[in-house]
MARBAFI-464893 format. One line per field, with one value per residue: residue in one letter; z, x, y of N, C-alpha, C in turn; residue number from 1. Coordinates in steps of 0.05 Angstrom, whole numbers. Layout:
BEGIN
bati	(a,...)
nup	(Z,...)
neast	(X,...)
nnorth	(Y,...)
caup	(Z,...)
caeast	(X,...)
canorth	(Y,...)
cup	(Z,...)
ceast	(X,...)
cnorth	(Y,...)
fike	(NUM,...)
% end
This chain:
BEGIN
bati	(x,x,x,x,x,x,x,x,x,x,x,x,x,x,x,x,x,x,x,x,x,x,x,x,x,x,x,x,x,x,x,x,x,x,x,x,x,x,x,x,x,x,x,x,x,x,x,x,x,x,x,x,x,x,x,x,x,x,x,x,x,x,x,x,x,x,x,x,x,x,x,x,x,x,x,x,x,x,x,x,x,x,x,x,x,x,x,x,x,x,x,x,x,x,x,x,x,x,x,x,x,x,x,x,x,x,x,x,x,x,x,x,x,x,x,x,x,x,x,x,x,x,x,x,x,x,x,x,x,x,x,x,x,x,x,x,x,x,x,x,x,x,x,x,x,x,x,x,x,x,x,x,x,x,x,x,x,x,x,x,x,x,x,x,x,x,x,x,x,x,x,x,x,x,x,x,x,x,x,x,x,x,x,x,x,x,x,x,x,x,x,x,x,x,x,x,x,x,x,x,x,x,x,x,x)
nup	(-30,-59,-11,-21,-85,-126,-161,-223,-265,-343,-367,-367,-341,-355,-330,-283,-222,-243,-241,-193,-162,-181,-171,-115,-105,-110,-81,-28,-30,-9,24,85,126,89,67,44,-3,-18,-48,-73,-70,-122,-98,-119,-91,-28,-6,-30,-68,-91,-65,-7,-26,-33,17,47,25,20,74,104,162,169,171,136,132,143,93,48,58,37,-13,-77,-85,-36,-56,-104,-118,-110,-150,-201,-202,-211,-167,-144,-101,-43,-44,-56,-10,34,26,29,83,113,82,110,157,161,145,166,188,160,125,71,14,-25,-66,-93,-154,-175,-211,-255,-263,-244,-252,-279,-305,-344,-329,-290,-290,-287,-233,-205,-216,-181,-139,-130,-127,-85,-49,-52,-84,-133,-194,-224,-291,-321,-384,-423,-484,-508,-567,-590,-644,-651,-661,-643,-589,-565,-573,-530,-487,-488,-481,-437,-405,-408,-376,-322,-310,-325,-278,-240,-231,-225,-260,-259,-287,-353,-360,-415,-428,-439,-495,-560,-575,-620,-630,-598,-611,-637,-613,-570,-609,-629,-589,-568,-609,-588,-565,-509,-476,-422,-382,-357,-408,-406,-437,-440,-459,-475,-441,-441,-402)
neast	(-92,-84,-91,-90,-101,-63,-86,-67,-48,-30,-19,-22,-89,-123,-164,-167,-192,-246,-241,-220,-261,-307,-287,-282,-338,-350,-315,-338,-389,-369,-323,-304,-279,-250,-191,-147,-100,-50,5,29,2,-14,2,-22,-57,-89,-116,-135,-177,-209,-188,-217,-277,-274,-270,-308,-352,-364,-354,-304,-256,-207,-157,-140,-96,-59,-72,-53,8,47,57,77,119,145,180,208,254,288,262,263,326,318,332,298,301,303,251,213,231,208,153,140,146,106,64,62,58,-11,-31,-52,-88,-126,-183,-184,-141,-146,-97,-81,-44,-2,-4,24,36,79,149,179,151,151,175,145,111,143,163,106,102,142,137,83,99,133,103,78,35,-21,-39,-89,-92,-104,-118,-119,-153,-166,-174,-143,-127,-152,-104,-72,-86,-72,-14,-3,-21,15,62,54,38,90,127,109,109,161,173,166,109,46,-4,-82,-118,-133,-156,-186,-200,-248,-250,-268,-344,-349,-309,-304,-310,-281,-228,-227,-213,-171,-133,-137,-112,-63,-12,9,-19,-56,-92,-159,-187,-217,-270,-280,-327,-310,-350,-370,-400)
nnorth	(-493,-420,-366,-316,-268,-236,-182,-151,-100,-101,-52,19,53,-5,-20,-45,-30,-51,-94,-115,-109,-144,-196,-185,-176,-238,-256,-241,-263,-310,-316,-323,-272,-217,-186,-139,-100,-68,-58,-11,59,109,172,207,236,240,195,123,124,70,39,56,57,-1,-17,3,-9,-64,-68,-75,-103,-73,-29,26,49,-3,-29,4,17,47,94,118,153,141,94,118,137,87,56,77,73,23,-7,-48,-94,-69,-50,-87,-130,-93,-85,-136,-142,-118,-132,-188,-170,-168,-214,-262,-252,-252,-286,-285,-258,-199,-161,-109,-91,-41,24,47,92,128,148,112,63,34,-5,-25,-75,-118,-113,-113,-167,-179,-168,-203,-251,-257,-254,-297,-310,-317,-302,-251,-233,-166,-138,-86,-68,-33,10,-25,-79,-147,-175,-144,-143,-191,-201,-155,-184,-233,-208,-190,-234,-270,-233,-242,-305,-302,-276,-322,-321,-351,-358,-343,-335,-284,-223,-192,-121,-71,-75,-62,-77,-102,-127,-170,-237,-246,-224,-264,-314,-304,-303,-358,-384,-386,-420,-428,-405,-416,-411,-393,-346,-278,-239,-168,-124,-55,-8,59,92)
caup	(-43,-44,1,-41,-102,-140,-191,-243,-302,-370,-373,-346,-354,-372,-322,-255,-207,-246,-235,-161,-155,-192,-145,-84,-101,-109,-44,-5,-16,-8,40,119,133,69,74,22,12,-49,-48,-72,-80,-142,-89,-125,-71,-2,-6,-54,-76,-93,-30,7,-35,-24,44,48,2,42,103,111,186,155,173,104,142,135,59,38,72,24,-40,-101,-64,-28,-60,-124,-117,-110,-171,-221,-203,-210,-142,-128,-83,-24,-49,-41,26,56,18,40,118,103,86,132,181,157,128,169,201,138,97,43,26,-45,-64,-124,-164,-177,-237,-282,-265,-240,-276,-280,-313,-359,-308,-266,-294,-271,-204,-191,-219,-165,-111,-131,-133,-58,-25,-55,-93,-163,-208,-245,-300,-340,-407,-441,-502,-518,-589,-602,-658,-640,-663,-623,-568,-559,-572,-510,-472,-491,-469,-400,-389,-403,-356,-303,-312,-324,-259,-222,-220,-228,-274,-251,-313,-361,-367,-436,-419,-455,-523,-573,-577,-656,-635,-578,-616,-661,-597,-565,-623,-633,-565,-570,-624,-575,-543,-490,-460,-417,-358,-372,-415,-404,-455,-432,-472,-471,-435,-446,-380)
caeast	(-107,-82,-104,-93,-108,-51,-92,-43,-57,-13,-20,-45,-122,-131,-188,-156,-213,-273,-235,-225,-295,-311,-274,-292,-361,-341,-310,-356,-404,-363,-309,-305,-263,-233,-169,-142,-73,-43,34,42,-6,-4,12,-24,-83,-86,-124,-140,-205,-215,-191,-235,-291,-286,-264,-338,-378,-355,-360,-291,-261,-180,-148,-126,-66,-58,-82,-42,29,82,54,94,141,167,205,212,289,298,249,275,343,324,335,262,297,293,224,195,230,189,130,136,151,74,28,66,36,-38,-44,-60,-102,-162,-186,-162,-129,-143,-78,-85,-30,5,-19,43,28,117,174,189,125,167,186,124,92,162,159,86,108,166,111,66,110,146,79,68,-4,-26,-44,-111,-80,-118,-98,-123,-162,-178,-168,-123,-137,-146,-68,-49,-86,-62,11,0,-27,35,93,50,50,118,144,95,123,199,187,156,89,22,-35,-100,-137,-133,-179,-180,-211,-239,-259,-296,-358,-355,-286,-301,-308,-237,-203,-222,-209,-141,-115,-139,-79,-32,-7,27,-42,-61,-106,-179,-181,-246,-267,-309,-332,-321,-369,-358,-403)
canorth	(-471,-396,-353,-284,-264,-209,-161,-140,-96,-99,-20,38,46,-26,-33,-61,-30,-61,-132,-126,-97,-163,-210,-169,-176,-266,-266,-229,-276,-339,-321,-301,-244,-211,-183,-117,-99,-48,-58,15,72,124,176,230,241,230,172,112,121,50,26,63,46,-30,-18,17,-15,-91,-60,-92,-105,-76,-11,44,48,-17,-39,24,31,57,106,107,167,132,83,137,134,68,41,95,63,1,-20,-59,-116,-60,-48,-115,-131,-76,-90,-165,-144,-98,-157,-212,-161,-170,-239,-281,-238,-256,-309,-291,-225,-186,-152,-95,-76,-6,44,65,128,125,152,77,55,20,-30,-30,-101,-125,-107,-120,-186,-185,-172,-226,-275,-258,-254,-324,-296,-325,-265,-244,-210,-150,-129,-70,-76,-2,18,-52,-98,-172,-183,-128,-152,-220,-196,-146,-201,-253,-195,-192,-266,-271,-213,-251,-325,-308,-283,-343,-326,-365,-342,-353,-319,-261,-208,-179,-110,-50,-85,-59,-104,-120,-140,-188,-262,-242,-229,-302,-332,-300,-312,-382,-398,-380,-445,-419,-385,-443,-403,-379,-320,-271,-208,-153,-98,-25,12,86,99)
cup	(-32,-30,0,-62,-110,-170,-205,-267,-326,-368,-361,-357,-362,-354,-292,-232,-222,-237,-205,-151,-161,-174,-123,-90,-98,-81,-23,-3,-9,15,69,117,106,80,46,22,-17,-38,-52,-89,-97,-125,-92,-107,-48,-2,-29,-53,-81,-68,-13,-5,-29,10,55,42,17,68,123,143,181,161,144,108,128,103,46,52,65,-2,-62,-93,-55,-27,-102,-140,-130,-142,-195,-222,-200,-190,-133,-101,-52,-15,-33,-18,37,49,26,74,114,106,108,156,185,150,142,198,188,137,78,35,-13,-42,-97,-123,-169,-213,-258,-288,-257,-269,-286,-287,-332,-356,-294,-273,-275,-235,-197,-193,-189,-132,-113,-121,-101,-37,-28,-68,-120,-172,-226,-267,-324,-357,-424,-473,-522,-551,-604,-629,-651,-639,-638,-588,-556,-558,-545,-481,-466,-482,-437,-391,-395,-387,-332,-305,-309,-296,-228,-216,-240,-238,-270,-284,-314,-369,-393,-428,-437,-490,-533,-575,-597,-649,-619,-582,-627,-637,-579,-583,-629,-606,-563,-585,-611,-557,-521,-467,-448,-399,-383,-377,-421,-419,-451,-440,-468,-464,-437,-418,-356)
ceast	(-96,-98,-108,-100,-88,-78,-62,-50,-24,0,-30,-74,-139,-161,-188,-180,-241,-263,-236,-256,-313,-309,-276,-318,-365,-340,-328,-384,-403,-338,-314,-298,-247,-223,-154,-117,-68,-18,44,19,2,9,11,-43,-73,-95,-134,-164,-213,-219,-216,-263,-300,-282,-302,-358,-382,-348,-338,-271,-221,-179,-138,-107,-51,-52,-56,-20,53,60,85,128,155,186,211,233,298,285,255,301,350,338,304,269,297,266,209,207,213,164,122,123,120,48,34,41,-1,-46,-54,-80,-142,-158,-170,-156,-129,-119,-88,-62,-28,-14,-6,32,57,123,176,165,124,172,175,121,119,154,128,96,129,151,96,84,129,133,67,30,-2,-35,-66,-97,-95,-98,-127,-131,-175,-163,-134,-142,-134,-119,-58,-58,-67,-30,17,2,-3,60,78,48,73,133,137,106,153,201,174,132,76,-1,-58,-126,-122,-156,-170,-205,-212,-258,-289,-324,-361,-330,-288,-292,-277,-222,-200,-213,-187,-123,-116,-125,-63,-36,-12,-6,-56,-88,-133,-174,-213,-249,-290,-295,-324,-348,-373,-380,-379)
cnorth	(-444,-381,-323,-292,-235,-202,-149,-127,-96,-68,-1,36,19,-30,-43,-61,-43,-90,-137,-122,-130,-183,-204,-187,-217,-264,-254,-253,-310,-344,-309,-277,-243,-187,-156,-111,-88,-41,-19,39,96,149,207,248,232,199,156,110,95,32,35,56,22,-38,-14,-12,-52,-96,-86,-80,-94,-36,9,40,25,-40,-22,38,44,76,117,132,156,112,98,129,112,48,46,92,37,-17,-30,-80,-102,-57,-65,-128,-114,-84,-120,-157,-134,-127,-178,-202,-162,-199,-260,-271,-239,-287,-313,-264,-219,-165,-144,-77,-49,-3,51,80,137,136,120,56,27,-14,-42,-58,-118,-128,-113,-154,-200,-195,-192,-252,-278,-255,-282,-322,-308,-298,-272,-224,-188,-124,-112,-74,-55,7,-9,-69,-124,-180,-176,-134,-176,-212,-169,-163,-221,-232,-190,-209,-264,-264,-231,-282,-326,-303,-300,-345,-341,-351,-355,-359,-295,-250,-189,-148,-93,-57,-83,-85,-123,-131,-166,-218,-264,-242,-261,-307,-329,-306,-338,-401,-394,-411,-439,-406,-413,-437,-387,-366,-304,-242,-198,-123,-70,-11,39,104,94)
fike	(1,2,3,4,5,6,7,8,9,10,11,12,13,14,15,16,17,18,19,20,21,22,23,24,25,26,27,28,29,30,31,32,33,34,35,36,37,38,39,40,41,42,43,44,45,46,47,48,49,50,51,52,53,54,55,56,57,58,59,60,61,62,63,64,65,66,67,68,69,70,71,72,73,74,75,76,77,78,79,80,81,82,83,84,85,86,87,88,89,90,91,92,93,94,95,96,97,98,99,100,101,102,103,104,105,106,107,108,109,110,111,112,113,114,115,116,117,118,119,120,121,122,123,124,125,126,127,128,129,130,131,132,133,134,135,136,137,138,139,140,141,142,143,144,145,146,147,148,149,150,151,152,153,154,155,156,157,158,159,160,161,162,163,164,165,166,167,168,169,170,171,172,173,174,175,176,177,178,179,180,181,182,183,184,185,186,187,188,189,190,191,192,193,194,195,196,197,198,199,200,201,202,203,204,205)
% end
């Protein structure tokens, strides 16, 4: 059984912090010591508001420092030139240093908020898969039509399988509510979609 969990969104906005909030709130009341870790913050603030949040709010036993050791600066250069295999060496050497320090260790993907936004699913993909983490993956569902959902959903498993990782579930996120039963039922013709798939509404609070 793994002992992470990668968050991954499809897109920007899709939703990423309500899912770890989700899964935080799971493990907190089923595991020992949980464990936080965000490969690369957006880079626009001093600090990640989320992080700090569940750091708070789970009155967890984990340094910022720590969770949060590289922001999107500083590998800029190298991502926008498509150099990531420096990336994720460092980003590997980062969690080695925490992991076996938890239970089990929540790891939340970047923002494509990057020049290289393009490429991001890639590269989180690259990270998941060299920290050895299965992936929750959330897909955007905001102003899509069931088609267009499911065909968002099938180019972000793809990117995430070609490159070795393991899908736990997808979170279809965002969706209107008249749309909700159309988008199960359209993702549910896709063979290929083998891992639970879960659809939650737009809230506009």
């Amino acid at each position: 059984m793994s002992k992470s969990l990668y968050i991954a969104a499809a897109s920007a906005r899709a939703g990423k912090g309500l899912a770890a909030l989700g899964v935080m709130d799971v493990l907190a009341r089923k595991v020992g010591r949980i464990g936080l870790f965000r490969p690369i913050t957006p880079g626009y603030e001093d600090r990640d508001a989320l992080i700090e949040m569940l750091i708070a709010q789970y009155n967890l036993d984990i340094e910022y420092a720590d969770v949060c050791p590289f922001d999107y600066d500083d590998f800029a250069d190298s991502i926008s030139q498509g150099h990531s295999d420096k990336v994720v060496s460092q980003v590997v050497d980062a969690y080695n240093k925490i992991k076996n320090k938890y239970d089990f260790v929540l790891i939340i993907g970047s923002d494509f908020l990057g020049a290289a936004s393009a490429s991001e699913l890639e590269l989180n993909a690259q990270f998941a898969t060299n920290l050895g983490s299965p992936v929750l993956l959330v897909v955007s569902g905001n102003d899509l039509s069931p088609d267009e959902v499911a065909t968002s959903a099938g180019h972000a498993r793809h990117a995430l399988t070609e490159n070795g990782c393991s899908l736990v579930a997808t979170i279809i996120n965002r969706v209107d509510s008249a749309d909700r039963d159309a988008v199960l039922t359209t993702m549910a013709k896709h063979a290929e979609i083998t891992e639970p798939v879960y659809v939650l509404r737009e809230v506009p609070v």
